[in-house]
C-alpha positions in Angstrom: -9.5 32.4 5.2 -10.3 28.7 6.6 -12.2 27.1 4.1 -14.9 23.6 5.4 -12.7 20.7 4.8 -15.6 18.0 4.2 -18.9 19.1 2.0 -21.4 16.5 1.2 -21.3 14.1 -1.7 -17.4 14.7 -2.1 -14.6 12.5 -2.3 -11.1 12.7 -1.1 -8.1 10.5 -2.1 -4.6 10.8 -0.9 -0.9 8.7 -1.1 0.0 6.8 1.9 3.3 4.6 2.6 4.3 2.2 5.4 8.3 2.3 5.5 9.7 -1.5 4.3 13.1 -1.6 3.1 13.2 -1.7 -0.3 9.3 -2.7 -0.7 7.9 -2.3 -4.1 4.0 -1.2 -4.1 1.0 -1.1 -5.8 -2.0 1.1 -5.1 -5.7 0.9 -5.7 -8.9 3.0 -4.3 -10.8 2.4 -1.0 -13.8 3.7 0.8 -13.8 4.9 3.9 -15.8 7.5 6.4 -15.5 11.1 7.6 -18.4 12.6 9.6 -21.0 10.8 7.3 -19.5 11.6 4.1 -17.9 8.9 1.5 -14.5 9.7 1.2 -12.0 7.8 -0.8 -8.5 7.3 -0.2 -5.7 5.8 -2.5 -3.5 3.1 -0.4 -0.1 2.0 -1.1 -0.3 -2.0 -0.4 3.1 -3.5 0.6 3.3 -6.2 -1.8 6.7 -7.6 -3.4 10.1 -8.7 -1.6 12.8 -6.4 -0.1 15.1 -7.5 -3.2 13.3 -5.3 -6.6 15.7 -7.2 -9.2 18.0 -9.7 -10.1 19.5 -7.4 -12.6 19.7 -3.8 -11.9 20.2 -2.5 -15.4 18.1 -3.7 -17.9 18.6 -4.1 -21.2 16.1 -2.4 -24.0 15.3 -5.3 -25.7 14.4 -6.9 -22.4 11.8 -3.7 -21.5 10.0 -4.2 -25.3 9.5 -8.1 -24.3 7.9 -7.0 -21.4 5.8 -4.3 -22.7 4.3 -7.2 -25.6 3.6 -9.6 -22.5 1.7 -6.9 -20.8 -0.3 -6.3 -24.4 -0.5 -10.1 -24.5 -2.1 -10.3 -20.9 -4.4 -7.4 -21.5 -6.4 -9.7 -23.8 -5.7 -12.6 -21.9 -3.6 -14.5 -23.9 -1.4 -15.9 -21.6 0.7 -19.1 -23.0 1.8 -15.4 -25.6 2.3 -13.3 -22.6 4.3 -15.4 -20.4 6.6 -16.2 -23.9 7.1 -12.9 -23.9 8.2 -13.1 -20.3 10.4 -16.2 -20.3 12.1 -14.6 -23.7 13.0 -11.6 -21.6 14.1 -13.5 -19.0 16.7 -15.4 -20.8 18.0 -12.9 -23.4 18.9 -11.1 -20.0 21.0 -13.8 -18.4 18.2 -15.5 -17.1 17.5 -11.9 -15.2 14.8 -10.1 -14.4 12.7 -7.7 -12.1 10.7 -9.3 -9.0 7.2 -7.8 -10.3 7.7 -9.2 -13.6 8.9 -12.7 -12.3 5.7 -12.9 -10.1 3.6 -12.3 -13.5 5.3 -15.2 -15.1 4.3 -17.6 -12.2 0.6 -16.0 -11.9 0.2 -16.5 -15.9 1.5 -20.1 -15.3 -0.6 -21.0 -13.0 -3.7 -19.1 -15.2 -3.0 -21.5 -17.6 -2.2 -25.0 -15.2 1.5 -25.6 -15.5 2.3 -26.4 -11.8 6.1 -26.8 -13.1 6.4 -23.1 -14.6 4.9 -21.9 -11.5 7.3 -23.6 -8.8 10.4 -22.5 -11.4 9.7 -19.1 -11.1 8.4 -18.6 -7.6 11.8 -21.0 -6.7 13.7 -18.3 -7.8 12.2 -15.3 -5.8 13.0 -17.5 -2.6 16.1 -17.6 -3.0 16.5 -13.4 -3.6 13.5 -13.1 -0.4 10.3 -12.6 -1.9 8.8 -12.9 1.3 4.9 -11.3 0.5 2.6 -14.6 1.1 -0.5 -12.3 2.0 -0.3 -10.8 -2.0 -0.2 -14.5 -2.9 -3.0 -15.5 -0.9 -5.3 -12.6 -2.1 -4.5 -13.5 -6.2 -7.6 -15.6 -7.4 -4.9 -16.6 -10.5 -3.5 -19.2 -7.5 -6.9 -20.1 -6.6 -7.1 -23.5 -8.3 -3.4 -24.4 -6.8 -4.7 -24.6 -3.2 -4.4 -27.9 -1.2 -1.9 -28.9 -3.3 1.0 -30.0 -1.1 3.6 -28.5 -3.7 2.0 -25.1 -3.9 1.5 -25.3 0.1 5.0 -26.1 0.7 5.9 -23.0 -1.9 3.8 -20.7 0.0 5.6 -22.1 3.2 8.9 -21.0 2.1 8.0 -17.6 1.2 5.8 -17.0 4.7 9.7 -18.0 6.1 11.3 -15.3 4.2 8.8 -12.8 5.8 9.9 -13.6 9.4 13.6 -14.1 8.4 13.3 -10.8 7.1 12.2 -9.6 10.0 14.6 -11.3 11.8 17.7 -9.5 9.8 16.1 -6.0 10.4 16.1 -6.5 14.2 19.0 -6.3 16.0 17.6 -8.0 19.5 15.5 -10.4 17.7 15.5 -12.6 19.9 14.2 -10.5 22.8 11.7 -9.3 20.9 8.0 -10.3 22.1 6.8 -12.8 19.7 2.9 -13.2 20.8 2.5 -9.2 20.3 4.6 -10.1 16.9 2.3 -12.6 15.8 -1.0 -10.7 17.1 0.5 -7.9 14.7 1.1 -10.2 11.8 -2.9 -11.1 12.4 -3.7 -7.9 12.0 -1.6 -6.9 9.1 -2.9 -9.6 7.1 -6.4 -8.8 8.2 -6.0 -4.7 7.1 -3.8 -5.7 3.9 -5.7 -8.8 2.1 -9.0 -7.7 1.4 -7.1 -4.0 0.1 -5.0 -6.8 -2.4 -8.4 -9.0 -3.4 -9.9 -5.5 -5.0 -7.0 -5.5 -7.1 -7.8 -8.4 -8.6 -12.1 -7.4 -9.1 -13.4 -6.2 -12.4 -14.9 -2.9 -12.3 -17.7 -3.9 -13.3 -18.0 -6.6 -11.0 -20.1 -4.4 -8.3 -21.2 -7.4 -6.0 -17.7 -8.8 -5.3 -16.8 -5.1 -4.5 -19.5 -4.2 -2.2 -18.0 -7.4 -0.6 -14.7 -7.2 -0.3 -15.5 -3.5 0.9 -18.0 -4.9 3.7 -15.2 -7.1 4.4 -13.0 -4.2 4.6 -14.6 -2.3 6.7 -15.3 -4.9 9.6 -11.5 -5.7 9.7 -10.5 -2.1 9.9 -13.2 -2.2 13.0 -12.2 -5.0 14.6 -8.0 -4.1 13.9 -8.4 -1.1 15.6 -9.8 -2.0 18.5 -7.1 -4.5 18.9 -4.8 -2.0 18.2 -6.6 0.5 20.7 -6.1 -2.5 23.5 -2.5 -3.1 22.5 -1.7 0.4 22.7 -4.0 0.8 26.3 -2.2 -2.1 27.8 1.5 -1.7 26.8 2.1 1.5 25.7 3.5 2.5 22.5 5.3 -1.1 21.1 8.8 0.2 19.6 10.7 -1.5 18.1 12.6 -3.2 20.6 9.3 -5.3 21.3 8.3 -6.1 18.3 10.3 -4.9 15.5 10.1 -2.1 12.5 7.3 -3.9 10.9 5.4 -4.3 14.1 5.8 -0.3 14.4 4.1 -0.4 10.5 1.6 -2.2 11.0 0.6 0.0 14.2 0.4 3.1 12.4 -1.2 1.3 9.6 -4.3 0.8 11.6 -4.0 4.0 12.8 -3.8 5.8 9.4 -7.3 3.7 8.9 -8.7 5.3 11.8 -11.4 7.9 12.5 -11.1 10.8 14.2 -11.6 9.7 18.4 -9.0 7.3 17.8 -6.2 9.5 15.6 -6.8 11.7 18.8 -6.4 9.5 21.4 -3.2 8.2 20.1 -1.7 11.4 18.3 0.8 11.8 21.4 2.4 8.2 21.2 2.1 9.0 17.5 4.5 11.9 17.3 6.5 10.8 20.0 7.7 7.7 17.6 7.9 10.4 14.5 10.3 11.8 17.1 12.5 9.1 18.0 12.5 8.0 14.0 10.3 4.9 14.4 8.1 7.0 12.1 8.9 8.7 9.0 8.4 12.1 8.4 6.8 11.7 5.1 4.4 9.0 6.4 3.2 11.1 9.4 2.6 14.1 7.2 -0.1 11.8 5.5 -1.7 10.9 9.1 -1.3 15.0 9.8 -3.3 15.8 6.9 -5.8 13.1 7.1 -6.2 14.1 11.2 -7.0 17.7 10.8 -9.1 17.2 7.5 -11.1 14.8 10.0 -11.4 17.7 12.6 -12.6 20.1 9.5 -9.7 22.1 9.7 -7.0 22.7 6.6 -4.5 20.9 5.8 -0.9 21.1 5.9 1.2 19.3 3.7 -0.9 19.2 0.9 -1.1 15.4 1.1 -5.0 14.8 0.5 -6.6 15.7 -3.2 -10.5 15.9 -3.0 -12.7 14.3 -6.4 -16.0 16.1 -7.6 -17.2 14.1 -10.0 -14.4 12.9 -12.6 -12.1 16.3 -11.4 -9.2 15.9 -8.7 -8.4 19.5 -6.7 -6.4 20.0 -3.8 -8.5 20.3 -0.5 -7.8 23.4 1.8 -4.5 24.1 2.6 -3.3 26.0 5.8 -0.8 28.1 4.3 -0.6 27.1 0.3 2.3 29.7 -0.4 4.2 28.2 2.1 3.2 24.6 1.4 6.2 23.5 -0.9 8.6 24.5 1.8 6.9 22.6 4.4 6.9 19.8 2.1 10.7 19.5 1.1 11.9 20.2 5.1 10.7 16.4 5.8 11.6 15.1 2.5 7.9 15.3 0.3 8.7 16.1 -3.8 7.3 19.5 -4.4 3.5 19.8 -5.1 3.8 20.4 -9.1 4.9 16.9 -9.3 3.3 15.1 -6.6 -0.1 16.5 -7.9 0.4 14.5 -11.7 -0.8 11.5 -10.9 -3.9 13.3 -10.4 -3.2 15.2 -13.7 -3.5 18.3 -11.3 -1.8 21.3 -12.6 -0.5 23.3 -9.7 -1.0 27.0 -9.3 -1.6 29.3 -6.7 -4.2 30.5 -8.9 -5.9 27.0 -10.3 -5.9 25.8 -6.6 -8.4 28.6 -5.4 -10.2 28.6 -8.6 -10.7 24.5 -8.2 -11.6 25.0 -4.3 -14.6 27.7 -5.5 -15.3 25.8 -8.7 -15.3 22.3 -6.6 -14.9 22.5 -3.0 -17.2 25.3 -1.9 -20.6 24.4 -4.1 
């Protein structure tokens, strides 16, 4: 039985990834619109380098430091936390993972050491931290702009981001920079107000409804850009302007509403086709695109909230739905369902739709 996709007052979340070698991510919730309704969605953001460590195997003792910084920083005591850090650092060789280097140069410049900060951020050059935008949306590095050291910082990172790019291209030099740099305008545009809300207080509902305004005029004004790219040239593989050009297409488009998912749906599964698209990524636009057109889903891919209680919305064919899932590579729906704390059953997934779904 086909069950209404969308009912009023209910929310919807779901997992989403743009392909980037070796990216590490962070994800966060965002508001967006189906026929009327507030939906939410959980977003992967792209935010750390294509190199996740200096050392791949981590001692214990190094993990424990880390986990008393993090207990430090929760209470904002950050000259203890970023101890913590350093003292990791150094009784591993002087070692240590991308996310928590970048948390040793954010508490450094929390507290107004300008040194500390340049030390660490010096060393994830040189192993290709290339995400400027994440820095750019952190109010910890607010007080540092303008200052021709920090600027000249931020400049070497931007370079790792196009050198990057560069390495991952084979024809680089034949690819079409204006469309490259009218991407990279857009990708920042979709990506920085996602990263400020990482950094808002819950409770700070003004700079929310803000940064969510904000939000949704980019996503507006990105996919129409998108929509004239796409008009004008065709789809743009990535022999015009890269993989990450290719991401940052079908991040717009995973933004989208409905008119436009359908517009572009063809160009869209033609890339999945050629591999410009993963699998896995387009079973997320799938979902999303026939949830939009109130019909069920079929990957499993989207999780609806009623209230403070995650379910799983409608599902074409839900005894089948694992074996769809591990054909193109998705973990099996018992585990991708925990980080909702969804149990998955057969039985508990119609008694949530009834319970939840249809009220």
């Amino acid at each position: 039985m086909k069950m209404k996709t969308i009912q009023k007052n209910q929310k919807s979340v779901s997992m989403t990834h743009i392909q980037q070698v070796g990216m590490m991510t962070k994800q966060h919730n965002c508001i967006t619109k189906i026929k009327g309704y507030n939906i939410f969605f959980i977003f992967f953001l792209l935010i750390l380098s294509s190199s996740n460590s200096f050392s791949q195997v981590l001692p214990e003792r190094y993990q424990k430091l880390i986990d008393s910084a993090r207990i430090y920083r929760s209470t904002n005591k950050y000259k203890e936390a970023v101890t913590m850090l350093e003292r990791a650092f150094a009784e591993n060789g002087d070692k240590g993972l991308v996310q928590d280097r970048y948390e040793a140069g954010r508490l450094w410049a929390l507290i107004g050491n300008l040194d500390s900060v340049e030390n660490q951020f010096n060393k994830l050059v040189k192993v290709g931290y290339s995400s400027y935008i994440e820095i750019e949306a952190d109010s910890a590095f607010k007080k540092l702009e303008n200052i021709p050291r920090w600027e000249n910082l931020k400049s070497k990172i931007k370079a790792n981001y196009y050198f990057n790019d560069s390495i991952q291209s084979n024809n680089y030099e034949s690819l079409d920079k204006k469309l490259i740099h009218i991407l990279d305008t857009i990708y920042e545009n979709d990506q920085l107000p996602r990263m400020k809300l990482l950094n808002v207080k819950a409770d700070d509902s003004l700079e929310m409804k803000k940064l969510y305004g904000e939000m949704s005029k980019n996503d507006s004004e990105n996919q129409n850009r998108i929509s004239l790219l796409l008009d004008s040239y065709g789809w743009l593989g990535a022999e015009k302007v890269s993989q990450r050009g290719i991401n940052t297409v079908f991040l717009v488009l995973q933004h989208a509403p409905l008119d436009i998912k359908q517009k572009y749906i063809d160009m869209v599964e033609r890339a999945v086709s050629k591999g410009e698209i993963r699998a896995t990524d387009y079973a997320l636009f799938q979902d999303r695109y026939l949830l939009q057109r109130n019909d069920n889903q079929k990957y499993g891919t989207q999780v609806g909230k009623s209230g403070s209680a995650y379910y799983v919305l409608p599902i074409q064919e839900p005894t089948k739905v694992d074996e769809f899932r591990s054909k193109i590579g998705l973990p099996p729906m018992k585990e991708y369902l925990k980080r909702w704390k969804i149990i998955w059953s057969l039985e508990r997934y119609e008694k949530d739709l009834l319970k939840y779904h249809n009220k």
